[in-house]
N, C-alpha and C positions, 0 to 999 in steps of 0.2 A: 492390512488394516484389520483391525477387531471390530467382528460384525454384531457385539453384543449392543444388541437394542435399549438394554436398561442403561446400561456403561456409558452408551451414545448420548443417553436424557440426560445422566448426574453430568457429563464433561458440556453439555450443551448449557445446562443452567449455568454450571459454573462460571464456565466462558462469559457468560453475562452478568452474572452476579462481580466478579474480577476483572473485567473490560477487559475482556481478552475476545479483539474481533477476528472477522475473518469467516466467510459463509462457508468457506472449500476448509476449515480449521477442524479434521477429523482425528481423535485420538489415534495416537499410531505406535507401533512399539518405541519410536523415539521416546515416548513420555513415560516410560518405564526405566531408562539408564538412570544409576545411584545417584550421579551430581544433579542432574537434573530435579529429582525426584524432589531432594533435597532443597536445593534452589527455591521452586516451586512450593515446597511448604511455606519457606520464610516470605515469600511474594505471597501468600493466603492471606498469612497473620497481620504482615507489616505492611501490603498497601495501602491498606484501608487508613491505616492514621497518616499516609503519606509525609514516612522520613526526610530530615535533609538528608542523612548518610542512610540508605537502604543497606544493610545485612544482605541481601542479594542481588544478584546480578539480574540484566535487562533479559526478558523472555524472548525478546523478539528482535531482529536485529536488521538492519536494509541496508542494502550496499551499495552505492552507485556503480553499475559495472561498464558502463559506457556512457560517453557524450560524443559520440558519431552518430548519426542520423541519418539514414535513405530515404526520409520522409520530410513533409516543411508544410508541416500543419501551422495557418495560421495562429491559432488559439496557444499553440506549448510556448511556455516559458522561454525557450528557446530563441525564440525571435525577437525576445525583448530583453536582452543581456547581452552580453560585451561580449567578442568572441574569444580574447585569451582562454574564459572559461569553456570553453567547446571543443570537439574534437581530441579530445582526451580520452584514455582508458585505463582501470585499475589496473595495474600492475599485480604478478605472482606476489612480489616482494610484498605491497602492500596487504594482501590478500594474508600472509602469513605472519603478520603483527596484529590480525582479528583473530585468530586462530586461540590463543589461547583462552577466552572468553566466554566459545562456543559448545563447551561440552556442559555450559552452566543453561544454555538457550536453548529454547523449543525448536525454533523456526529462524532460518536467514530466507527473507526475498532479495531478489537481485533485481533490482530498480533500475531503469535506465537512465534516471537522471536528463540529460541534455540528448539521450540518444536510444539506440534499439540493440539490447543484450545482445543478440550472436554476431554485431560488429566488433566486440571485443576479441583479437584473435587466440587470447586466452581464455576464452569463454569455457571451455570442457573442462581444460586443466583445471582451473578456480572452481567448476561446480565439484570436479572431483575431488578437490582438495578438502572441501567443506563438505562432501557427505562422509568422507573417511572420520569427520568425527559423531558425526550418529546425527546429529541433529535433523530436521527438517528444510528440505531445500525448496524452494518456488522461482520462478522469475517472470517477470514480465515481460510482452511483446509484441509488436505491433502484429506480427503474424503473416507480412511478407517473406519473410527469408526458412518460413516453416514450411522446408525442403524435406524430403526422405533422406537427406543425410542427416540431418539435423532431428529429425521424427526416430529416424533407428537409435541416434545418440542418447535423445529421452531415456527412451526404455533400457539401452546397453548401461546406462549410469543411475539409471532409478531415479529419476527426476521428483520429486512429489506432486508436485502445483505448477499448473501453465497458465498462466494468466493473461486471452489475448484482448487487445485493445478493441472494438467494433463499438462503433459508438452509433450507429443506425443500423439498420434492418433494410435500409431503401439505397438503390445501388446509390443515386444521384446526391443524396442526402452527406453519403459514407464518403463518398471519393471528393465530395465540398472539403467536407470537414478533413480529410485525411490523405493532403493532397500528395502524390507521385503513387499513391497505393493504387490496386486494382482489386474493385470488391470482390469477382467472380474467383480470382484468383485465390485470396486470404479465406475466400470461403468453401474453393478446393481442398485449402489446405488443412484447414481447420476438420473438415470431413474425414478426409487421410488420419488422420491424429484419433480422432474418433474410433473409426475404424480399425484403426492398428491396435488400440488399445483391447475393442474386442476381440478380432482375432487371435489375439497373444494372450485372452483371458484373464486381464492384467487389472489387479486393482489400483497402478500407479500409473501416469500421473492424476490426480483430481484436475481436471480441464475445464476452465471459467473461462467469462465472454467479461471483459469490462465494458460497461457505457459508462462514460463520461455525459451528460445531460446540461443542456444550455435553454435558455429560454425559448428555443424554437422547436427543440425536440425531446423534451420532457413530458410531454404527452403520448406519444410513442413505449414508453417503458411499459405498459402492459403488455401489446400485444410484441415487444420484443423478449418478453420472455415467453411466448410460443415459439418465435422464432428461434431460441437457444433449444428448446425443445424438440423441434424438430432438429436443429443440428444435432444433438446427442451429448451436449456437454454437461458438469457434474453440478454447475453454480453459476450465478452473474452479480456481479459484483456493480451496484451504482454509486456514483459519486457525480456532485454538481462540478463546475466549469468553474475555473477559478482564474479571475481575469487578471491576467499576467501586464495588458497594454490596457491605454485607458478607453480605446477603439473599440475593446471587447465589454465594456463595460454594458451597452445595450445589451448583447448576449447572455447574459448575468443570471442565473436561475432565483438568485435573492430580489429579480425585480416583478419576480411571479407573483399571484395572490398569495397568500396564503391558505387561504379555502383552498383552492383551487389544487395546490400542491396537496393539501392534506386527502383530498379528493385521490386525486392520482396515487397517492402512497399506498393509502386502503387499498384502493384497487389491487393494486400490483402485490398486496401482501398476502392477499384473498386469492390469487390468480396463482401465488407460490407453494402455496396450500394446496388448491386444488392439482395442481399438474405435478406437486411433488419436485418442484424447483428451488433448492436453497439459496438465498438471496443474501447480501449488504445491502444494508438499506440506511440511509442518512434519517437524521431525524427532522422531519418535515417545518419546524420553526426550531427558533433560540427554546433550547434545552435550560432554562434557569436554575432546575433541580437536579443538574448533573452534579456531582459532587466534584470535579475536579478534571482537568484537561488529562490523559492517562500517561499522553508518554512521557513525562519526565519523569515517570515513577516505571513504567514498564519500558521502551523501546530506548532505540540509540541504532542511529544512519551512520555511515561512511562514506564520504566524499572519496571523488579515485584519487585524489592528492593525499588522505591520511585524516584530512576535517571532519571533527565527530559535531554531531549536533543532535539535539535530542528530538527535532522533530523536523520531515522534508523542506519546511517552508520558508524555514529562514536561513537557505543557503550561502545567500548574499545581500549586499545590499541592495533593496526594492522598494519602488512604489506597492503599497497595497490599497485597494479602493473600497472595503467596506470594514466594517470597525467594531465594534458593540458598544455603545454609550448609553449610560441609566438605562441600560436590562431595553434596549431596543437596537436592530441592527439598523446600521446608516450608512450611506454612501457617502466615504469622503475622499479627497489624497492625502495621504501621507505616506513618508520616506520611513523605513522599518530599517534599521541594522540586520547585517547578519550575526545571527547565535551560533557562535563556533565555539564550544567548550575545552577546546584541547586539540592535539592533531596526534597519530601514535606513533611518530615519527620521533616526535617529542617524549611522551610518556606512554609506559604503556598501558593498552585500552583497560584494563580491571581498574587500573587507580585513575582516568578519568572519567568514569563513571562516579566514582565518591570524589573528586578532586573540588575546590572550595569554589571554583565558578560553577558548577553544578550545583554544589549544594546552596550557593546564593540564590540558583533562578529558585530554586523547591520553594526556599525559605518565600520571597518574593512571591510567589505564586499562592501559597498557603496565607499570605497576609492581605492576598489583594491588593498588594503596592502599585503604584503608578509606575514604581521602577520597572516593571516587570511587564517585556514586551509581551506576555502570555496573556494576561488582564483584560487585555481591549481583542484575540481576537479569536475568530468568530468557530474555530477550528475547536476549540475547546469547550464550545457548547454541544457539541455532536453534529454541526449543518452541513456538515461537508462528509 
């Protein structure tokens, strides 16, 4: 990593000035390769007027690497979807129809999708595959199977970003919400990872905690960033609860005040300051002055089947329960399609990124059509 502190400020505005998120998102010599460099100009110039056909490619890229699971958290998605789509994992094959894409991208996360990354049993091959072309690797993980074989791997393959899931600080709270897991355990392991990282004097991987935050422990986020603190990791990343069943709907962080939330935010942005903890942080109500929902102009996912979509949520067909209607969010049911743009099975991934169902949602989206599943939701105001 380049430890230049002026470098760190100009990439840190930038990132925000460009919606380019991500708290652990540290300049690295990845962002100095030609194509990239490249790339990244034209994403300067031309997001801002948000193209239907963009001149470059997406910066950031997610992978579904798994839909097996050792966990059965009420709350994931998971439990409210058909099971044909489960139990699946990316394929080598598929993994190398992304391939040619990725020398134009900053960063691939490898997402679990319906499941937990190192059940894929190609999980090493595939991160190696993908750091052999320079880019930026991360993945996510619940943080049970973050074993020392699995810890030595990190470091033998240069992992960048470890992003584990802990969504409480309280054993009783953790093991509710995150059930078959054992918190003493994931918080062994997470110390290990810590630690190894000092001993080895290693500035790789950046190591984040995810909370996911629901109505009942959204007030916890302050003093859980002591908690990260003293565990030793580099960032924590929050995001609200996203009600997959309509059971979860109580749990809901949209049914908080909003004082009350904007209360807690401050807090916690004041607290990341003081202890030197870099943070993701959702934006505390509907963002009306956002200019624009960002991934259809920056990002682009991969389903382990080859299904490109420009953004995790509408993987398939679902209920979603809250909406945005006349600039206020509201709890409703409605039945969403899934937005699958192409699959690379079919075409390859450079030309479905400009392909004309792509460029319809842009168009769509820049006109604020009703056609256009993006309009109503709530993802694209920053509350998530």
């Amino acid at each position: 990593m380049i430890n230049n502190v002026f470098i760190t400020r100009v990439w840190k505005r930038l990132r925000e000035k460009l919606n380019i998120g991500g708290a652990g998102l540290a300049i690295s010599e990845s962002f100095f390769r030609p194509r990239f460099l490249a790339n990244f100009l034209f994403y300067a110039i031309q997001s801002r007027f948000r193209p239907q056909r963009p001149f470059y490619y997406p910066l950031t890229l997610m992978i579904e690497i798994s839909g097996i699971c050792n966990l059965f958290c009420d709350r994931c998605e998971r439990s409210s979807v058909k099971n044909e789509v489960m139990g699946k994992s990316t394929s080598i094959k598929t993994i190398k129809k992304i391939l040619p894409i990725l020398p134009y991208a900053y960063s691939v996360y490898l997402v679990g999708g319906y499941g937990e990354a190192f059940l894929n049993p190609n999980f090493w091959r595939i991160h190696s595959l993908l750091k052999k072309t320079g880019v930026i690797v991360g993945f996510f993980t619940n943080g049970v199977l973050l074993n020392k074989k699995n810890i030595d791997k990190i470091f033998r393959e240069q992992t960048d970003s470890v992003l584990i899931s802990i969504d409480s600080s309280k054993k009783d709270v953790y093991e509710q919400i995150r059930k078959g897991a054992n918190f003493e355990q994931v918080i062994r392991n997470i110390k290990r990872l810590v630690a190894e990282k000092k001993e080895r004097k290693s500035k790789k991987p950046d190591i984040g905690l995810s909370f996911t935050f629901q109505k009942n422990t959204f007030a916890e986020m302050p003093k859980f960033l002591y908690f990260a603190k003293d565990l030793g990791v580099d960032f924590v990343s929050f995001a609200g609860m996203i009600a997959h069943k309509k059971k979860n709907i109580i749990d809901s962080p949209f049914l908080i005040e909003e004082k009350k939330i904007k209360e807690v935010f401050d807090e916690v942005e004041e607290i990341s300051e003081q202890i030197g903890m870099p943070i993701r942080l959702p934006k505390p109500s509907i963002d009306y002055d956002r200019p624009c929902c960002p991934h259809l102009w920056r990002d682009m996912i991969v389903f382990y089947n080859g299904d490109v979509s420009p953004c995790p949520y509408f993987r398939i067909n679902k209920e979603f329960y809250f909406f945005v209607e006349n600039r206020h969010l509201v709890q409703t049911d409605k039945h969403v399609p899934a937005l699958i743009v192409g699959n690379i099975n079919n075409e390859p991934i450079t030309k479905i990124w400009r392909n004309d169902f792509y460029q319809q949602l842009r168009k769509n989206l820049n006109k604020k059509s009703s056609r256009s599943p993006c309009d109503t939701c709530y993802f694209k105001y920053g509350v998530h």
